[in-house]
MARPAMI-13645 format. One record per residue (C-alpha): residue number from 0; residue in three letters; x, y, z. Coordinates in steps of 0.1 Angstrom, whole numbers. Example, Ala and Ser with C-alpha at 12.3 -4.5 7.8 and 13.67 -1.06 7.14 Angstrom:
REM MARPAMI-13645
<0; ALA; <123; -45; 78>>
<1; SER; <137; -11; 71>>
This chain:
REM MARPAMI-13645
<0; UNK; <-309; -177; -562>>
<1; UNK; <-279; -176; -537>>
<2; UNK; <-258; -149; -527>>
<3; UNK; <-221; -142; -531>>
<4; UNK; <-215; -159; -496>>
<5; UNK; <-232; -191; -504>>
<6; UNK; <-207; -217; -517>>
<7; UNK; <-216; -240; -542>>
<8; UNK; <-199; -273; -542>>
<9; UNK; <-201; -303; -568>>
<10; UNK; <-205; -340; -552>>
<11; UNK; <-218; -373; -550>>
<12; UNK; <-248; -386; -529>>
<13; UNK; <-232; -414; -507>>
<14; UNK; <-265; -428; -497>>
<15; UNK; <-268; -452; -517>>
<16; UNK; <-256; -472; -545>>
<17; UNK; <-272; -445; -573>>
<18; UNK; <-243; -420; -577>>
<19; UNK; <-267; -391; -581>>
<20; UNK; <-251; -357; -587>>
<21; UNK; <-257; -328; -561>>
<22; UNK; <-250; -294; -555>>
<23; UNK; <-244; -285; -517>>
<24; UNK; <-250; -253; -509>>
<25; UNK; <-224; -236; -479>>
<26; UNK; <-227; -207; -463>>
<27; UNK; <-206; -202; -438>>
<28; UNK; <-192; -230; -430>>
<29; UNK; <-228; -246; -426>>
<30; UNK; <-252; -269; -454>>
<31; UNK; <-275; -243; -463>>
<32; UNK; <-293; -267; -493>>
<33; UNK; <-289; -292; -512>>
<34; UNK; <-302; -298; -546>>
<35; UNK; <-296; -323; -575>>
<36; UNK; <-275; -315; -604>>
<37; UNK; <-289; -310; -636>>
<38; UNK; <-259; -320; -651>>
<39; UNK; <-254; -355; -638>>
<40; UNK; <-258; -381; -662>>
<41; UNK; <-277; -406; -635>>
<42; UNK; <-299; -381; -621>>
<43; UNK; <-306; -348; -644>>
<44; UNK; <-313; -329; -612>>
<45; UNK; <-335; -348; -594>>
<46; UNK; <-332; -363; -557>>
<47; UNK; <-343; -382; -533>>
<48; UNK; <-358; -376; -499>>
<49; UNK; <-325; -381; -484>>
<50; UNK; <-302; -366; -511>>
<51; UNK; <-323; -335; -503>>
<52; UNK; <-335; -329; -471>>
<53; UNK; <-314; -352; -449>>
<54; UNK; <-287; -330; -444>>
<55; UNK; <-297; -313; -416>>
<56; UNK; <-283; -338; -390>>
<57; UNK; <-248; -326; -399>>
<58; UNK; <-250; -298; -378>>
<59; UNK; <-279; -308; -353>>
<60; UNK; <-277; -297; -319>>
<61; UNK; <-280; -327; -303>>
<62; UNK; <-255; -348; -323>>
<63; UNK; <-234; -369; -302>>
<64; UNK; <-194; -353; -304>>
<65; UNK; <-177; -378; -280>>
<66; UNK; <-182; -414; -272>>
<67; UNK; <-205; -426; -242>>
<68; UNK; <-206; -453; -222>>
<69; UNK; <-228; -461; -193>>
<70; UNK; <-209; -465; -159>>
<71; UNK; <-231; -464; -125>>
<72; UNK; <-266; -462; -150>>
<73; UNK; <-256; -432; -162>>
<74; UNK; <-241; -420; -196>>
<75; UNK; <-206; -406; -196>>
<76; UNK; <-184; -391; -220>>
<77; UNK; <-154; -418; -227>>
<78; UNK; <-121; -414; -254>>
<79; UNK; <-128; -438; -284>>
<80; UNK; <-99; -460; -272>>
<81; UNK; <-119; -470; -239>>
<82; UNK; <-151; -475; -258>>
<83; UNK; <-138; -493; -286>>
<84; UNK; <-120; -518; -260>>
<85; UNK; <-152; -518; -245>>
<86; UNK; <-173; -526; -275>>
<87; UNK; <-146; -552; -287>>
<88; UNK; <-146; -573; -252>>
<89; UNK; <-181; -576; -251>>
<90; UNK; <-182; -593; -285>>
<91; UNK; <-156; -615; -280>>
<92; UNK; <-177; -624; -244>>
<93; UNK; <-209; -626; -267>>
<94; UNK; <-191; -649; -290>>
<95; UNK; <-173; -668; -269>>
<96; UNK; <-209; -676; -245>>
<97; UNK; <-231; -678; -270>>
<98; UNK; <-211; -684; -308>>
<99; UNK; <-210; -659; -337>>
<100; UNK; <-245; -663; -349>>
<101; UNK; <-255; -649; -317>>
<102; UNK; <-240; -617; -331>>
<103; UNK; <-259; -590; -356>>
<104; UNK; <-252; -561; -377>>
<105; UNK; <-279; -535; -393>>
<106; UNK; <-260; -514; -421>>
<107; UNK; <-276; -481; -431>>
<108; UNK; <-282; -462; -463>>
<109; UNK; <-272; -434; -445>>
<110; UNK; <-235; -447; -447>>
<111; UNK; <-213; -453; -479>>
<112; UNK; <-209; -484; -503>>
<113; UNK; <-178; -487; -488>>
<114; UNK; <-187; -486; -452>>
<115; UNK; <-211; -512; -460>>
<116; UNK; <-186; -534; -476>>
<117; UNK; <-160; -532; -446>>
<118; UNK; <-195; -542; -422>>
<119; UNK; <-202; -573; -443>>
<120; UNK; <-166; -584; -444>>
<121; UNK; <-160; -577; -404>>
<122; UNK; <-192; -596; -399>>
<123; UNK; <-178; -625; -420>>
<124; UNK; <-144; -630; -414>>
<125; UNK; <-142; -611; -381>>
<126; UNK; <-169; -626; -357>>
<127; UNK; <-183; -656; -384>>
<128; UNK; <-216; -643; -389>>
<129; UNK; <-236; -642; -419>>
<130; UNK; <-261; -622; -400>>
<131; UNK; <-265; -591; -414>>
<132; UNK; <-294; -569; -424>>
<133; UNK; <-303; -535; -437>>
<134; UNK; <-326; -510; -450>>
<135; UNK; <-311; -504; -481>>
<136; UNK; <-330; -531; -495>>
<137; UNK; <-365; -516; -487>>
């Protein structure tokens, strides 16, 4: 049972492809539980691994909050404008040295369909690479 504090909002699980229903528990401000919800047509309350307990990483300590990038062998806090320059000029370099097939991309379950589908397309019409793998297939 929760208590008056705990919020109980209706969603979708975006890990995968399914669309099961779930019911995320907040209390204050913070995932408390997450459970599936009996009245979703694809999953009748049940859940995954993931759409239950994976949660947790939302609010982990040690979650990165700012973008690093290593200057002198160490890691330091950047703005997302540097590191995205940075990221984009070493894969032109990398494509330009070695061509696009030299270039990868592993797209997670833990992301949307969505974010997947913008992954596939930059890898394919972005850098020319049909090289792309990920664990959603497993």
């Amino acid at each position: 049972m929760t208590n008056t504090d705990t919020k109980i909002v209706k969603t979708i699980c975006g890990y995968c492809g399914t669309g099961c229903g779930l019911l995320v528990e907040v209390k204050d401000n913070l995932i408390t539980r997450i459970r599936g919800d009996r009245d979703a047509p694809v999953n009748k309350g049940q859940t995954c691994v993931k759409g239950a307990l994976a949660y947790k990483y939302v609010h982990a300590k040690e979650r990165l909050t700012a973008p690093l990038i290593r200057k002198g062998g160490e890691l330091v806090e950047t703005t997302w404008e540097e590191a995205l320059e940075y990221i984009a000029g070493k894969l032109s370099q990398i494509k330009t040295n070695f061509g696009p097939n030299a270039i990868s991309m592993f797209a997670c379950a833990r992301t949307t369909n969505e974010s997947n589908y913008v992954t596939q397309k930059f890898m394919r019409a972005a850098i020319g690479s049909n090289n792309i793998d990920g664990c959603n297939r497993t």
